[in-house]
Legacy VTK file of the C-alpha trace (Angstrom):
# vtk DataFile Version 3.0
C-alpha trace
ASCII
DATASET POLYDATA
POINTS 637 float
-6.609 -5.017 -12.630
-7.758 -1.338 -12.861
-3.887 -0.161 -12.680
-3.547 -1.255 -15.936
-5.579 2.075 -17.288
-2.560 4.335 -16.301
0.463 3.111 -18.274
-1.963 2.880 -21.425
-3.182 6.602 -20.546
0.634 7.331 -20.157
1.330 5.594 -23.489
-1.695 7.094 -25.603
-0.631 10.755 -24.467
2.575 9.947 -25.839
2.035 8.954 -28.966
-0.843 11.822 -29.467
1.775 14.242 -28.232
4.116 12.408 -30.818
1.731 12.741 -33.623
1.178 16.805 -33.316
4.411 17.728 -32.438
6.247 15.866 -34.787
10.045 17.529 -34.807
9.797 17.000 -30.873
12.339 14.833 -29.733
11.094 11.583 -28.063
12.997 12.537 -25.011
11.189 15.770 -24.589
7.773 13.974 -25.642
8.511 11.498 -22.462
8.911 14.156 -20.161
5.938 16.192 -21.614
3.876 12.832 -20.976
5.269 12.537 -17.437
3.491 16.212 -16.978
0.228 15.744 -18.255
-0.374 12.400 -16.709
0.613 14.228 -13.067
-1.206 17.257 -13.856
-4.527 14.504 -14.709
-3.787 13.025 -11.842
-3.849 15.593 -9.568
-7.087 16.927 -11.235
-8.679 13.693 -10.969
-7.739 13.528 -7.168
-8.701 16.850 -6.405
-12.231 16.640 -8.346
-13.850 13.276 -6.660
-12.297 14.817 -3.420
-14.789 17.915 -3.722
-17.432 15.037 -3.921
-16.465 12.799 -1.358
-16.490 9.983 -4.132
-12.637 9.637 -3.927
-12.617 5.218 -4.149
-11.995 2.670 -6.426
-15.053 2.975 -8.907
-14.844 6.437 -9.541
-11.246 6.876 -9.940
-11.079 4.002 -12.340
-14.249 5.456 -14.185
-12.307 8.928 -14.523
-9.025 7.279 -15.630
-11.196 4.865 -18.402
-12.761 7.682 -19.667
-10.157 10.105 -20.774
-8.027 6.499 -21.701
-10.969 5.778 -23.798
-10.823 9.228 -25.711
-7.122 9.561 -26.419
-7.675 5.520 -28.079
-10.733 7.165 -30.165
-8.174 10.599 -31.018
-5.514 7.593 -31.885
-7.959 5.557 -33.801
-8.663 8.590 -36.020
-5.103 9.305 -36.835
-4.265 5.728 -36.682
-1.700 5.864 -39.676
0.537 8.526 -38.008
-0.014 6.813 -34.772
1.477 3.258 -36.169
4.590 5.480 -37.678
5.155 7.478 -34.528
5.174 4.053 -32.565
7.278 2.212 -35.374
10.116 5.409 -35.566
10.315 4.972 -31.513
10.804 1.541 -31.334
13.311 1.493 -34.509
15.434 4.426 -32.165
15.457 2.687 -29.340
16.593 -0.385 -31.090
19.111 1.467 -32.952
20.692 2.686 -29.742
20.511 -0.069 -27.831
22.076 -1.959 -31.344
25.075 0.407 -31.644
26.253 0.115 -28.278
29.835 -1.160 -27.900
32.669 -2.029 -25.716
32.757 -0.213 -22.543
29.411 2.044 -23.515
27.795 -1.537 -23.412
29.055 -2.527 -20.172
27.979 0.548 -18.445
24.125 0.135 -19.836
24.120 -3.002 -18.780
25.406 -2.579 -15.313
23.062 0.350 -14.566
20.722 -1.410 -15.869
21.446 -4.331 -13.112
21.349 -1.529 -10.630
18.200 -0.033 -11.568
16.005 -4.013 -11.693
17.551 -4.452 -8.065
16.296 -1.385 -6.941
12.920 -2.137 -8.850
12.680 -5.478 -7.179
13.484 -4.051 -3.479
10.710 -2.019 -4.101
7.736 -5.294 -4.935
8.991 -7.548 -2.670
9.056 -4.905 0.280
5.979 -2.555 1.629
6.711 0.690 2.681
8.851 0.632 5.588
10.333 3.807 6.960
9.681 6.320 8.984
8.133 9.040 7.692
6.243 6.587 5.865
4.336 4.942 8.715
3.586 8.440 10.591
2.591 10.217 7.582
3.298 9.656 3.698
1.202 6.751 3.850
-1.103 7.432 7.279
-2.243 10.562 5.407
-3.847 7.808 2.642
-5.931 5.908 5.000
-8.104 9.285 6.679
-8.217 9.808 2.728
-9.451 6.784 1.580
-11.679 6.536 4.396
-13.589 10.120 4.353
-12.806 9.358 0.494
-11.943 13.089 0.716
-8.746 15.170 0.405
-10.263 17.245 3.670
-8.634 18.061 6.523
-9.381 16.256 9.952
-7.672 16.101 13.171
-4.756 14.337 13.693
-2.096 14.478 16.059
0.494 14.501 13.473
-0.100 17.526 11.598
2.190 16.605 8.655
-0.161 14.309 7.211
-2.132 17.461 6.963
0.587 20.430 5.808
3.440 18.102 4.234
3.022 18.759 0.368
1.055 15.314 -0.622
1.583 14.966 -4.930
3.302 11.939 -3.991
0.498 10.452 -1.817
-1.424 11.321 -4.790
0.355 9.148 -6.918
0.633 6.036 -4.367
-3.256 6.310 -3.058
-4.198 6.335 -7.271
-1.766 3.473 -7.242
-3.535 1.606 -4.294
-6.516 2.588 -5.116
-6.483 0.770 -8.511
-4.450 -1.966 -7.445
-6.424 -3.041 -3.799
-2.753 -3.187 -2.214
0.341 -0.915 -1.270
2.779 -3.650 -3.747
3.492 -0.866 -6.101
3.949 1.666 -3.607
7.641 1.667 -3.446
7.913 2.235 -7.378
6.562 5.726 -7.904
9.689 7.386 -6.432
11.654 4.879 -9.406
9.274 5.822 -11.518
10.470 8.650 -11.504
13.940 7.715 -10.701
13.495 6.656 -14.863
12.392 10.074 -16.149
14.980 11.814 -14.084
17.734 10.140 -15.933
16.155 11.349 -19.083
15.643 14.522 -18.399
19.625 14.695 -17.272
20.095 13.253 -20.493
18.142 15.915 -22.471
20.274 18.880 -20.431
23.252 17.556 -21.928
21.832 18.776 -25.503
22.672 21.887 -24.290
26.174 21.168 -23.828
26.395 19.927 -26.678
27.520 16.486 -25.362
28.084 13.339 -27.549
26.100 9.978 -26.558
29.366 8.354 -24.485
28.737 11.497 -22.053
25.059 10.458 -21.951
25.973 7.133 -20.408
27.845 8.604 -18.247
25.709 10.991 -16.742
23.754 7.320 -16.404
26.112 5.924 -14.015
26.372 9.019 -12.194
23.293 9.368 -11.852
21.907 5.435 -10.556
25.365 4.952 -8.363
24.384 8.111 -5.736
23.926 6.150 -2.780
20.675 8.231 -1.224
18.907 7.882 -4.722
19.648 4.513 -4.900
18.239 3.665 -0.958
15.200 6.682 -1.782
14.514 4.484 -5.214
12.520 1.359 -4.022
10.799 3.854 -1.050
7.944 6.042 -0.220
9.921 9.336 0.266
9.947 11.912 -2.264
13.039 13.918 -2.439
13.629 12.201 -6.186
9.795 13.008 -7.608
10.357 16.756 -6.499
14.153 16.183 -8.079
12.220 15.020 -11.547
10.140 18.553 -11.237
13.257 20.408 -9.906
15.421 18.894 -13.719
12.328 19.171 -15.741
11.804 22.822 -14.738
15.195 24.051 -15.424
15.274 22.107 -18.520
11.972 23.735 -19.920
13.741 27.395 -18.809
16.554 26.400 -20.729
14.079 25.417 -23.893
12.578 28.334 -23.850
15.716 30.728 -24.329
16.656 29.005 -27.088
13.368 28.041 -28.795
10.527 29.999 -27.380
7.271 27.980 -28.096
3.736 28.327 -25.827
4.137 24.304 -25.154
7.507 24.513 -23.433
5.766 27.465 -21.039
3.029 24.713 -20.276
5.513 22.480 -19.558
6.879 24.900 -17.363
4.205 25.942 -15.130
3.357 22.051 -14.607
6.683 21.743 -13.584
6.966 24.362 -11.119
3.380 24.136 -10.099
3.660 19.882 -9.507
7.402 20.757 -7.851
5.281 22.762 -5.085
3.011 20.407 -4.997
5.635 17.476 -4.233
7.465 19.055 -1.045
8.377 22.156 0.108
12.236 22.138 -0.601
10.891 22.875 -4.041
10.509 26.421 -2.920
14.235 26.399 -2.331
15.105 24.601 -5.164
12.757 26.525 -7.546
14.017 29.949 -6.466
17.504 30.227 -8.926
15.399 28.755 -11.720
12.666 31.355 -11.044
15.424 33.924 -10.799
16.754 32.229 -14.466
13.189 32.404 -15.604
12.381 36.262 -15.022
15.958 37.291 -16.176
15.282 35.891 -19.675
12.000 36.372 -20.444
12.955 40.341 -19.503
15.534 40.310 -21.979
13.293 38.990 -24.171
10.748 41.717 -23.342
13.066 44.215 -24.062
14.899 42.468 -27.215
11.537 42.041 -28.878
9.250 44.325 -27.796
6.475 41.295 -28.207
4.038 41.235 -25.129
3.656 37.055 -25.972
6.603 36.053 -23.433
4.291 38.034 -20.441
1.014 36.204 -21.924
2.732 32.631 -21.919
3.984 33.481 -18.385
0.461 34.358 -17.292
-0.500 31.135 -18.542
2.188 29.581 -16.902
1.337 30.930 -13.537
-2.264 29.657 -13.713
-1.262 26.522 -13.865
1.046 26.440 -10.897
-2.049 28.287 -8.970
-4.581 25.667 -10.853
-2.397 22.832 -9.285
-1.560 23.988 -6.016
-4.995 25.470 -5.738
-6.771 22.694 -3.551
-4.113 22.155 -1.304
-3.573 26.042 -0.367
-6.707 26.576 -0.021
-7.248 23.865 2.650
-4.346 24.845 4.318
-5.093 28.414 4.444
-8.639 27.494 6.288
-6.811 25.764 8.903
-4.022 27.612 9.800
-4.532 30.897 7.688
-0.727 29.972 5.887
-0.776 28.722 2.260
2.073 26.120 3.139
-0.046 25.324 6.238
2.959 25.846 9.227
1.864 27.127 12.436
5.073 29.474 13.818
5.822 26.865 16.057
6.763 24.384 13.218
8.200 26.832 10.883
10.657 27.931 13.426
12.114 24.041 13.981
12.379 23.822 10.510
14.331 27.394 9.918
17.248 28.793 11.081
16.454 31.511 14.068
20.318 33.100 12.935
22.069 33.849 10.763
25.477 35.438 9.702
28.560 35.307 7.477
30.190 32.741 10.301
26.805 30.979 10.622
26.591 30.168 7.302
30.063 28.936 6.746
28.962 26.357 9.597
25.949 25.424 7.651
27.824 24.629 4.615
30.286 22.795 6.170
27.692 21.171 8.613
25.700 19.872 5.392
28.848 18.925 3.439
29.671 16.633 6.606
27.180 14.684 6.022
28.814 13.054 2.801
32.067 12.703 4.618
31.059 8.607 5.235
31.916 5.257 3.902
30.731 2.062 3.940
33.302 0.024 5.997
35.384 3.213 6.629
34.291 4.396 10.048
37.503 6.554 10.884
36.960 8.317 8.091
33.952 9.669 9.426
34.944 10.004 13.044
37.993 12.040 11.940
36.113 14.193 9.352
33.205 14.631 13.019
36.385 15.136 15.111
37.517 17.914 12.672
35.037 20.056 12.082
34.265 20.414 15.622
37.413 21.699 16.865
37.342 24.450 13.772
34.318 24.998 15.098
35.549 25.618 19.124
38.274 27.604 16.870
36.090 30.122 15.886
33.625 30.280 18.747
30.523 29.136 17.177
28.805 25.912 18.592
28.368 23.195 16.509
24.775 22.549 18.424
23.026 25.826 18.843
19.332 25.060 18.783
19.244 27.941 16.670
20.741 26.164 13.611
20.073 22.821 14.782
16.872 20.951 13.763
14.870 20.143 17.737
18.116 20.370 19.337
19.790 17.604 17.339
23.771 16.662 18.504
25.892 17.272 15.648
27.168 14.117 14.055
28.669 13.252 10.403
27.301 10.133 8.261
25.436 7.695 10.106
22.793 6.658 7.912
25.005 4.705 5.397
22.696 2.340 4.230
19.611 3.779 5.303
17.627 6.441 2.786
17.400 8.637 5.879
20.449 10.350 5.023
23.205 8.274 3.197
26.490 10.069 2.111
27.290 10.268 -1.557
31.306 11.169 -1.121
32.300 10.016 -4.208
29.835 12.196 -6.705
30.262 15.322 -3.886
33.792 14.555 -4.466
33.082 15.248 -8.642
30.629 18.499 -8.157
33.226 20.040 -6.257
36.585 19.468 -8.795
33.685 20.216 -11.493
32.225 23.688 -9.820
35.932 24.731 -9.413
37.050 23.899 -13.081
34.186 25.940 -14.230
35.162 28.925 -11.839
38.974 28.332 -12.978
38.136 28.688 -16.841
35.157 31.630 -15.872
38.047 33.655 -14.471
40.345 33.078 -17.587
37.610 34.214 -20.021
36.834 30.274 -21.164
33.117 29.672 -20.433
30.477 29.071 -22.287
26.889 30.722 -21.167
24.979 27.040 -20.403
27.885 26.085 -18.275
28.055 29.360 -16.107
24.334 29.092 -15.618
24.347 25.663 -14.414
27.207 26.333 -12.049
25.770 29.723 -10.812
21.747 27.558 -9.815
23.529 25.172 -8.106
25.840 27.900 -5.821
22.415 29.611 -5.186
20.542 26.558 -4.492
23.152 25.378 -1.968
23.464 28.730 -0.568
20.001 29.524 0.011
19.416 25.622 1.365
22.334 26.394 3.879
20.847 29.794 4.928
17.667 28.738 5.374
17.275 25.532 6.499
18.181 23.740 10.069
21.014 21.361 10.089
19.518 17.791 10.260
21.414 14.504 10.625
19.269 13.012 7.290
20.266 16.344 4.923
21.751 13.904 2.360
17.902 12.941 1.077
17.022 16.497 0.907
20.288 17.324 -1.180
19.184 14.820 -3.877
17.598 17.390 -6.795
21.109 19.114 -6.209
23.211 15.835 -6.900
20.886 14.877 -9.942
21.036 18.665 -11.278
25.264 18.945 -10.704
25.428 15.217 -13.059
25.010 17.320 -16.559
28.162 20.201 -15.193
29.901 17.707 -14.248
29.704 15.792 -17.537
30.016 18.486 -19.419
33.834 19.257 -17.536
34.859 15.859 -18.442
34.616 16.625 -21.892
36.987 20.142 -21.800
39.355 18.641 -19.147
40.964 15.053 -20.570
42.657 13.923 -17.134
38.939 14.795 -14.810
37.189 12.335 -17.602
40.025 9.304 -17.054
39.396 10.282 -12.964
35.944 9.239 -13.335
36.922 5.956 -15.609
38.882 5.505 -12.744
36.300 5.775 -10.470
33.830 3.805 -11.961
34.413 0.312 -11.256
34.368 1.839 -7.312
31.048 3.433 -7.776
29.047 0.475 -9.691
30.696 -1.870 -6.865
30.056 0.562 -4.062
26.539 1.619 -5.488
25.736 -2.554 -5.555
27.122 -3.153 -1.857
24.410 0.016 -0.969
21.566 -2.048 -2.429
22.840 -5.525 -1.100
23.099 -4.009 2.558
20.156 -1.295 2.958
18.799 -1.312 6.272
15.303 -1.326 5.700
14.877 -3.500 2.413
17.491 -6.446 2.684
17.377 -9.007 -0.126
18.393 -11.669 2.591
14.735 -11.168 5.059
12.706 -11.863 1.526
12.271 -15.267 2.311
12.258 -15.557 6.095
9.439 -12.747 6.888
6.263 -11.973 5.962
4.636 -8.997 4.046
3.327 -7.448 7.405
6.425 -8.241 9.118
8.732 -6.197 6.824
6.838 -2.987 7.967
8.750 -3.211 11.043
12.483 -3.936 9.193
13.741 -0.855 10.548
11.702 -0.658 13.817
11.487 -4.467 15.033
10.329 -3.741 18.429
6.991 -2.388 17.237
6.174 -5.711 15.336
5.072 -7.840 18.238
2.824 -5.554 20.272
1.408 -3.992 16.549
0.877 -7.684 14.627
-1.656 -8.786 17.767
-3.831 -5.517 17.822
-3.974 -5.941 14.133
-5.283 -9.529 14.033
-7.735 -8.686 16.823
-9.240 -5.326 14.814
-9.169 -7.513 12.089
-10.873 -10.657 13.303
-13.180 -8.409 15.405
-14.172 -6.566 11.707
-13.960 -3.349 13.386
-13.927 -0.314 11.360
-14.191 2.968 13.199
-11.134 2.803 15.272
-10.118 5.669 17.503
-6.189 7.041 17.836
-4.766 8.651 20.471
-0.989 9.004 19.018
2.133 10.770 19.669
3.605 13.266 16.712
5.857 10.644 15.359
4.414 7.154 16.383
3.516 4.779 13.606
0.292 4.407 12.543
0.077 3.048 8.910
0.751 -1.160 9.825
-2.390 -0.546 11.336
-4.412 0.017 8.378
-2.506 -1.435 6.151
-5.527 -3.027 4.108
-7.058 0.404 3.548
-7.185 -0.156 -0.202
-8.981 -3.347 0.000
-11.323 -2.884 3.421
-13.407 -0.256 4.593
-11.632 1.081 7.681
-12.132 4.353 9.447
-9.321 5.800 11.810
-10.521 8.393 13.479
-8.252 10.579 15.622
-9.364 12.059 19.370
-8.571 14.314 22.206
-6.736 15.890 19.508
-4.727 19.423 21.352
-3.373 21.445 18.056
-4.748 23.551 15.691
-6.709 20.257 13.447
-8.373 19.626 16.258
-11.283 22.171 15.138
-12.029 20.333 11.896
-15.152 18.242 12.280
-14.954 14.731 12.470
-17.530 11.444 13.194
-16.140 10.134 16.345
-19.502 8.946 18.313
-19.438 5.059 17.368
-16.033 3.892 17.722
-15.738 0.286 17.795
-11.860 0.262 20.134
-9.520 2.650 21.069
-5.377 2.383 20.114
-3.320 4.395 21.853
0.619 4.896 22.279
0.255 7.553 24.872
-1.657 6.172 27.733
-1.751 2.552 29.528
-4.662 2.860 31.832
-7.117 0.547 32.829
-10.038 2.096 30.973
-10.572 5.440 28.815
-14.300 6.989 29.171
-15.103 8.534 25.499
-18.222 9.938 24.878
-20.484 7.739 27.407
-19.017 4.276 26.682
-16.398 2.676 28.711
-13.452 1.285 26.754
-11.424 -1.521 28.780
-7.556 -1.733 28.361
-7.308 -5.645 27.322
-3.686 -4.964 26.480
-1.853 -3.327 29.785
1.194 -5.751 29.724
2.350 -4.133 26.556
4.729 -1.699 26.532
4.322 0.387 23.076
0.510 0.091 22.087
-2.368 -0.300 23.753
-6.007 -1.860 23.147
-9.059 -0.390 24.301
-12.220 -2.114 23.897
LINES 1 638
637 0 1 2 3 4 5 6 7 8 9 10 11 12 13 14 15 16 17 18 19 20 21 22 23 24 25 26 27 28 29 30 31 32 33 34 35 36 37 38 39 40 41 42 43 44 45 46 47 48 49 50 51 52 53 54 55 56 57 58 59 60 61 62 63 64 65 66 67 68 69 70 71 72 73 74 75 76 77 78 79 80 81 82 83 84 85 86 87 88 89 90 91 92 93 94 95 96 97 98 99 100 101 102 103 104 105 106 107 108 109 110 111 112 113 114 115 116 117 118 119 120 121 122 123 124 125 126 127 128 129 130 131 132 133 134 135 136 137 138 139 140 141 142 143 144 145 146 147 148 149 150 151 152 153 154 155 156 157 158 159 160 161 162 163 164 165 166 167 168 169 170 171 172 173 174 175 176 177 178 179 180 181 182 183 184 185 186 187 188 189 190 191 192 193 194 195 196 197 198 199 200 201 202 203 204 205 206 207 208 209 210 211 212 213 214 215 216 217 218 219 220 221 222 223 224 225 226 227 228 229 230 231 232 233 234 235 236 237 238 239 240 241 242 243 244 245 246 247 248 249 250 251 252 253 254 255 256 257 258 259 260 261 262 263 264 265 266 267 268 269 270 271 272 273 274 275 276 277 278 279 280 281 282 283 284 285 286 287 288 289 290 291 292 293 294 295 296 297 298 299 300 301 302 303 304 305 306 307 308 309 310 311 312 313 314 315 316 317 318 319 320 321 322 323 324 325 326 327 328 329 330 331 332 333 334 335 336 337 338 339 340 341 342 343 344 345 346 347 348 349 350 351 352 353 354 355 356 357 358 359 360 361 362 363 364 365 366 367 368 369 370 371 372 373 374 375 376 377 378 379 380 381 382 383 384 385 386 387 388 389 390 391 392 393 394 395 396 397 398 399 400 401 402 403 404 405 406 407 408 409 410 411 412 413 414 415 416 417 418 419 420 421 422 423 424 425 426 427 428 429 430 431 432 433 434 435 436 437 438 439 440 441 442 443 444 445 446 447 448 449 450 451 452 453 454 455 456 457 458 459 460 461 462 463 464 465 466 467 468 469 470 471 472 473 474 475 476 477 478 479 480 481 482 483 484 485 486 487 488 489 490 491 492 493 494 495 496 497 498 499 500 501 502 503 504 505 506 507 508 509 510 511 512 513 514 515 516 517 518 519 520 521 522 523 524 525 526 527 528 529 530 531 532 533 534 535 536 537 538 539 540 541 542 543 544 545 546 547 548 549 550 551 552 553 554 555 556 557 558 559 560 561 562 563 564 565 566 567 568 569 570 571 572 573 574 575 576 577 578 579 580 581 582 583 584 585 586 587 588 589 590 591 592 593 594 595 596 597 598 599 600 601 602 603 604 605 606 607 608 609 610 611 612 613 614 615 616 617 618 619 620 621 622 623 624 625 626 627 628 629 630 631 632 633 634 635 636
């Protein structure tokens, strides 16, 4: 199988990162692989994209290549590639070896956790929302015009919507003939999130039992446990989001032109992942520029400006492709008409306006499994303080398309699942911190930590609309809080027996999330098939959508024309992109893509969700309905 080339690329640019930088830690090495294999990826993507030879030959041909030359760069430093490899493997066995007691039982549970979640995400396809209208519909015009080119499409976020991600699953797919590993790049990088936590607690200067800790913290939030075995990617922009202030925080202490590469990957592939990045990014930036003009004037050395540079070339380098396709459509670098800008962002704003945000997007973690008064009374609540103070708790101008207030609701569902038990611990943990700031006890690492995440909440709150599924966008600022909040269990004795406390409740809790997730139940494994699961979250679509595809599929048609609403499914439709040649091809298109040039003289049918008429005339042929009793989607041949 030609997916076998990327783990051994992954594993050669370790080890040749292991052999030059030799006092490295293997943790930072990891991450520094995780970096360069994105940054080749997107290259790769980008460069058979210019060509229209984006498919299966040439990517595997690009990937064998460089593979090849890091094994011939290993094969001539061979000896110090066999010790690198041999000192790894004798750590990790010497960690694993010296666990005891209750250090042992949490390893062992999270690692329970995590092969669930890995499991949920082979035996399922992708399955939700976002997924089927864009994530992975986006894939199929690509793999079809085997070009990263824009086209028109009635859902304009497979065009705009930041796509490293997609990147990652289409190379996957690609390489594989199938969507079976899918599900796994957001745990993927679920796996290098929880080192890069792990590597932040250096700083603090935190001992290995705080380590696994910060483990179970970390694999027991509920949303990053449901986002884990899916195709969102609120936890690959949350690796960039870690890895970026991480790299900031290496470079205060240690300078070094490798940890400003590392760096500008990070920020650039962060942008490149989604745009709450931008958000994110922005107190980190703010970090970034305050240091290196201290440094500046400390030194006197030009250097820090001339790694910068270097750093911003590659967040241009990576982002360059997308902008530039997204500033030809809609002259905007991010690609957002004003239309869809302004349902995204908040159209007010004041001192009492943001106090609702907050409070609106700390709602949402006000939920529990099995505990639906809690919720109700937490809704009930904040609604009368809001009549109290005469704002309402629905003004379209802070609500995302109009969207009824409501708290929880997506328990078990990655849409938006609340995590009260770890808000519960970031918000005793940000006060302790302000409590021993204001009696002169900090440290510098803490106060910076704790004064990112206040401006990344704040400027979240201030500039985003409320939506009911906030809790998957608030992931990078869970994941980033876990190292504060470890680091407060070690200066305050009674917070760190809270959380052994807690614990049993959050591996049980965290296990109950898995065992009952709407969209990937273990217990439907057995009784439905592949195709079927697409529609675990949306059965009424599986009927009417299972007979078109047999018939397009049993007909061999390939150029199929769509005629789609902005958020009706289109992915179980071409579902065998990676194996078949298949060529959807939107029309009658009526938004800005619709000036892009497209192919759309020989289509072979016609599916629509929009219209159920007898016959649709498109460009002199006549295509007949042969569907009309259906209700959702409709054949035209």
């Amino acid at each position: 199988m030609g997916i076998i080339v990327l783990p051994v690329f992954f594993i050669c640019t370790l080890i040749c990162l292991g052999i030059f930088n030799p006092t490295e830690s293997k943790k930072t090495l990891i991450l520094g692989s995780v970096l360069i294999f994105s940054a080749t990826l997107v290259s790769f993507t980008e460069l058979l994209s210019l060509f229209h030879q984006l498919n299966y030959v040439c990517l595997l041909s690009c990937w064998s290549v460089i593979t090849l030359t890091l094994l011939g760069c290993l094969y001539q430093n061979k000896e110090k590639a066999i010790a690198f490899t041999l000192n790894l493997k004798a750590d990790v066995k010497i960690k694993l070896t010296n666990l005891k007691g209750l250090d042992r039982f949490f390893v062992i549970a999270v690692s329970i956790i995590l092969l669930l979640i890995f499991t949920q995400g082979l035996l399922y396809p992708p399955n939700n929302w976002d997924a089927m209208t864009y994530h992975m519909a986006r894939i199929t015009s690509w793999i079809s015009h085997q070009s990263l080119a824009d086209y028109p499409t009635d859902i304009t976020r497979q065009l705009y919507q930041s796509p490293f991600a997609e990147y990652v699953i289409m190379n996957f797919g690609l390489l594989t003939r199938s969507d079976i590993f899918s599900n796994l790049v957001q745990f993927f990088f679920l796996l290098f999130s929880l080192i890069a936590i792990i590597s932040m607690l250096d700083f603090f200067g935190l001992s290995k039992q705080y380590k696994i800790i910060a483990l179970v913290l970390a694999v027991t939030i509920p949303e990053v446990i449901l986002q884990g075995s899916s195709t969102q990617n609120d936890i690959v922009v949350a690796f960039f989001i870690l890895a970026a202030l991480l790299f900031t925080l290496k470079i205060a202490r240690y300078g070094a032109l490798i940890n400003y590469l590392f760096f500008g990957l990070c920020i650039g592939l962060g942008m490149l992942a989604k745009g709450t990045a931008y958000i994110y990014l922005s107190p980190i930036l703010l970090l970034f520029g305050i240091m290196i003009l201290m440094k500046l004037i400390k030194s006197k050395s030009f250097n820090y400006l001339w790694y910068s540079f270097l750093a911003v070339v590659l967040v241009i380098g990576i982002n360059a492709g997308h902008f530039s396709r997204n500033y030809y459509l809609s002259k905007s670098l991010l690609g957002v008409d004003k239309a869809e800008s302004a349902s995204y962002s908040n159209q007010k704003m004041s001192a009492k306006l943001l106090a609702s945000s907050i409070i609106k997007n700390t709602s949402i973690h006000m939920a529990l499994m099995y505990a639906k008064p809690v919720e109700k009374f937490a809704g009930d609540e904040i609604k009368k303080l809001h009549q109290m103070v005469g704002i309402d708790i629905n003004d379209p101008a802070t609500n995302y398309r109009n969207m009824k207030f409501t708290t929880g609701g997506y328990i078990t569902d990655e849409e938006g699942s609340a995590n009260p038990f770890h808000f519960l611990l970031i918000v005793i943990a940000m006060a302790i911190i302000l409590v021993n700031f204001l009696r002169g006890r900090s440290r510098v690492t803490p106060i910076v930590f704790w004064g990112i995440i206040l401006l990344q909440a704040l400027f979240f709150c201030l500039y985003l609309k409320w939506q009911p599924w906030h809790s998957r966008l608030h992931i990078p600022l869970f994941l980033i809080s876990i190292p504060l909040v470890c680091y407060c269990f070690s200066i305050q004795k009674w917070f760190k027996n809270t959380f052994y406390v807690l614990s049993p409740i959050l591996l049980i809790y965290g296990l109950l999330v898995i065992l009952h997730t709407d969209r990937r139940p273990y217990t439907n494994t057995i009784f439905q098939s592949r195709y079927q699961k697409y529609f675990v979250g949306n059965p009424p679509l599986y009927k009417e959508y299972a007979a078109i595809n047999k018939q397009t599929e049993q007909l061999n048609y390939k150029n199929i024309g769509l005629m789609l609403g902005v958020d009706d499914w289109e992915y179980p439709l071409f579902s065998n992109c990676f194996s078949k040649e298949i060529n959807p091809v939107y029309i009658n298109v009526d938004n800005y893509s619709k000036i892009e040039p497209i192919d759309n003289s020989n289509l072979d049918c016609i599916i629509s969700t929009t219209t159920n008429l007898p016959y649709i005339d498109y460009k002199g042929k006549r295509f007949i309905n042969k569907t009309s009793s259906n209700q959702i989607i409709y054949l035209y041949e």
